[in-house]
Structure formats: structure tokens, C-alpha cells
N, C-alpha and C positions, 0 to 999 in steps of 0.2 A: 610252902611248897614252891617251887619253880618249873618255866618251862622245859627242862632235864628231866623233869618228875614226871613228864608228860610220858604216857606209854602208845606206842602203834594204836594197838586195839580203839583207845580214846582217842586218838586223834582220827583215825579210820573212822572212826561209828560219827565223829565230827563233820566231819570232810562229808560224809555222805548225808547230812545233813539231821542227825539226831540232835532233838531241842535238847536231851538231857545233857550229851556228852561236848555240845556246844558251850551248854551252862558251865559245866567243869572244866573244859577246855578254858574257859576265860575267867573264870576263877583263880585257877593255877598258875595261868601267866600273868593276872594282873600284877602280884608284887614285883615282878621281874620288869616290866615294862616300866611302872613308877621307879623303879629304881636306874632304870635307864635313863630314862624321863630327863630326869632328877642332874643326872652325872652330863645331862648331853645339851639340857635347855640352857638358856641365858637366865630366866628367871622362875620362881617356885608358882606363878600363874600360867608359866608356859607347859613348866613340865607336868603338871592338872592338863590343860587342856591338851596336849601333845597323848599323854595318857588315854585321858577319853576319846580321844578321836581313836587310837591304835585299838583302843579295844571296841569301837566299836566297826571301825576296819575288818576286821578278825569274826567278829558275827556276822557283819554282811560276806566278806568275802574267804570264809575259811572254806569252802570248796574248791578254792581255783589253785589253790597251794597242791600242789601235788604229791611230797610224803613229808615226814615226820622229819628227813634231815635236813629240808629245805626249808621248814616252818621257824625257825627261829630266827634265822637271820633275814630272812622276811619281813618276821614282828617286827625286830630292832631297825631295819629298813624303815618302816612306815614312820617308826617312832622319831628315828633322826631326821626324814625328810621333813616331818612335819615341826620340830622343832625348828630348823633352817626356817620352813615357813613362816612360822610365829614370829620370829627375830626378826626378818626379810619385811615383813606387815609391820612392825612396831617400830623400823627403821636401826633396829641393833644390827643389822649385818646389811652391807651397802649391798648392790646387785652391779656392780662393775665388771665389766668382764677379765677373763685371759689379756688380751692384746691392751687393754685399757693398762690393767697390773703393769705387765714388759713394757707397755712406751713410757709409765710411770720409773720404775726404776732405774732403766737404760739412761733416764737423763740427767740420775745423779752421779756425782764423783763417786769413785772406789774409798775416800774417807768419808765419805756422805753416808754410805749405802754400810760403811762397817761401825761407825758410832749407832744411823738408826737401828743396825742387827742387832747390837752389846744394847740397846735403850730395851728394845722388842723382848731378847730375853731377859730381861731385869723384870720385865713385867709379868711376866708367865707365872704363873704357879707353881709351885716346886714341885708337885709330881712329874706336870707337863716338861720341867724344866731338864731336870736331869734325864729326862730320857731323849729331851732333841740334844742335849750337850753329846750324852754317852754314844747316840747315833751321828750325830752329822760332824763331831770334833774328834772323838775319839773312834770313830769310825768301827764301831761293837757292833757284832750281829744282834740281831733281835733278841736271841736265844741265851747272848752270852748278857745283854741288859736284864733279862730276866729273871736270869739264875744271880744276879749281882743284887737287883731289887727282891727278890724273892718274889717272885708274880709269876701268874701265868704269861705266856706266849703270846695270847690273847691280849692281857691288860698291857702289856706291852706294844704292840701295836696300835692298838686305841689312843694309848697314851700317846703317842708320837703321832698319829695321823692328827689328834686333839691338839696338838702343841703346834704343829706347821702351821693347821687352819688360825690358830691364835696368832702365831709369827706372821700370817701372811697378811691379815686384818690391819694389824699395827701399822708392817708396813707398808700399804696402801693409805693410811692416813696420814 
């Protein structure tokens, strides 16, 4: 099942606090959150604990979610922050900020700043890859990389907000 399969009623009778519909409530969603987990951590121990924490997120605080069409991307919220987190704790993703990034790049030359880009996308992974090309070079709408890739609207998006954050790591190092 997934959290799509989730119906009002179960999430209603959830949200108002029924142990059953709770219990099923986090049943449903769990393959969907390990599968996020999975697609969003740095590593297969992060996305376990990124996991467990969402869902037990979701048991403490499935009342404060207000309906059914706000409830997913909420889950996926919890799930992504806390991966950031894991990563951020284990030292895989630095905590540098905005202004740190821009006085960092502003100080290379323009063939500095276009060999490290060409290095950055060498390194992506080919999902990531073709969808920063087909957005930020060939200048495609989301809609039209989609229908190119055969994806949803959705996995396209992902995939490209997933590919900057990679591009943007790189080049900060």
C-alpha cells in the first residue's frame, strides 16, 4: 500500500486520535517513507533511522496535520529534514551558509568557476544528471523533461532540486 491509499475517513478517525486508525495510518505509509528514506539519505543507516524517526513523528504528532492533502508532503518533510540532519551530525553535508557559498565562488575566475561546473556535473548521477542538463542548458520546462524522461512532474522536480543540492556541495568544496 502507500500513503495515496490512505482514505479521509482513516486519516480523520487518525487525526482525532483513534489508536486503531493510527496503527494503520503508519502501516500504510511506512513503505513510502523507507522508500523516500532510501532515495533522499546519504546512507542505508540514515535512511533506517530518518525512517523511524518519521514515523514515529506521525504517531506523536498526526493531530496537528490538519487534512489528508497536507499529510503527505508533510511525511516527506519530516523525512528529508531529518535526513539533512543525519548527514549534517555525521559531517557528510557541511553547515556553511548562503553568504559563505557567494564570497566562495565570487573569488573564482569565470574558467575556474566553468571547469569546477563541467567537474560537478561529471559527478552527479545520471538521473540527477540529465535533468540539471535538460533544465539549466537546454532551458526545457519541467513538463517538457518529463514527458522526454517518461516521469511524473513530481520525479522531475525532485530530480533537479536533488541535482543543484549535489551541484551545489561539490562546488562549495
Amino acid at each position: 500500500m502507500s500513503v495515496a491509499a490512505i482514505t479521509n475517513e482513516q486519516f480523520e478517525a487518525a487525526r482525532l486520535g483513534d489508536q486503531k486508525a493510527i496503527a494503520g495510518l503508519l502501516e500504510e505509509a511506512q513503505p513510502d517513507i523507507l522508500r523516500y528514506a532510501r532515495a533522499t539519505c546519504r546512507t542505508s543507516a540514515d535512511a533506517e533511522d530518518a525512517a523511524q524517526k518519521a514515523l514515529w513523528l506521525l504517531f506523536r504528532h498526526v493531530g496537528t496535520v490538519r487534512t489528508l492533502a497536507t499529510f503527505s508532503g508533510w511525511l516527506f518533510t519530516v523525512v528529508r529534514r531529518e535526513c539533512v540532519r543525519l548527514a549534517r551530525r555525521t559531517g557528510l553535508i557541511s553547515t556553511i551558509d548562503d553568504d559563505e557559498i557567494e564570497t566562495s565562488l565570487l573569488g573564482r575566475s569565470d574558467a575556474e568557476l566553468r571547469l569546477d561546473l563541467a567537474a560537478a556535473f561529471e559527478v552527479l548521477p545520471l538521473q540527477y544528471r540529465e535533468v540539471a542538463l535538460m533544465r539549466d542548458l537546454r532551458e526545457m520546462t519541467i513538463e517538457e523533461i518529463a514527458t522526454t524522461l517518461g516521469i511524473t512532474r513530481q520525479a522531475a522536480k525532485a530530480r533537479l532540486h536533488r541535482a543543484r543540492l549535489l551541484l551545489r556541495e561539490y562546488l562549495v568544496r
